[in-house]
C-alpha angles and dihedrals in degrees: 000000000000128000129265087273095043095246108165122254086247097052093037083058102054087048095052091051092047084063105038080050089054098056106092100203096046076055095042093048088042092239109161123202101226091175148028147162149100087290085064152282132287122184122173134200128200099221112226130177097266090060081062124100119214090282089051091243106138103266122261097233095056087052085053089055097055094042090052091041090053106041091047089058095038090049091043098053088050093053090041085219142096103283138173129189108272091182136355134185111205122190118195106215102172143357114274107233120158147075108284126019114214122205110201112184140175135168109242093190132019131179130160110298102011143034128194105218130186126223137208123198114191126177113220112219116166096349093306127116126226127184108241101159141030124192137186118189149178108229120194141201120248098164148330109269120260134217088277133023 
């Protein structure tokens, strides 16, 4: 499936890594976009020790991260245009545990200055996948994108 502007998968997709690249703390926190277009968004995290709180659960504020992270590109993506998170709901289901977190996200509505996206979190232990995390967020328009992010 293309974007609203046909922009090919391939293309959609280097654009979408120039912006996540260009984002200094998903680098900073070593967050990689495995996936994105218009189908849908997939970030993924390496857990390591320091993403961990005083039980050794993966903090709540990294899952929030990725659930924000996730639902701003999905719902950008939806809206082909420059987007950021206007409201988000997060539930914890279970602690994240394992070695990798995976943020799947699409937008389930779009119109012309805001999509509504959906977020799955799901912590990765011996190659299983368990959902830790569900999000819901507003995304909003804050330009169109231009030739570089």
């Amino acid at each position: 499936m293309q974007s609203k502007n046909s922009e090919t998968r391939d293309a959609m997709f280097t654009r979408g890594l120039a912006a996540f690249a260009a984002q200094a703390f998903s680098q900073f926190i070593g967050a990689e976009l495995a996936a994105y277009s218009s189908d849908g968004v997939e970030i993924r995290l390496r857990v390591r020790p320091e993403l961990r709180q005083q039980y050794g659960f993966v903090h709540g504020g990294v899952l929030s991260y990725l659930a924000d992270n996730a639902l701003a590109f999905a719902g950008g993506a939806a809206l082909d245009g420059l987007a950021v998170t206007s409201e988000l709901k997060l539930n914890y289901i279970r602690p994240a545990t394992g070695e990798v977190l995976i943020a799947r996200a699409r937008a389930i509505s779009a119109g012309r200055t805001q999509s509504v996206a959906r977020c799955d979190i799901f912590s990765v232990e011996d190659g299983t996948e368990r959902l830790c995390a569900a999000a819901q967020g507003t995304i909003a328009v804050t330009g169109k994108p231009s030739a570089s992010p």
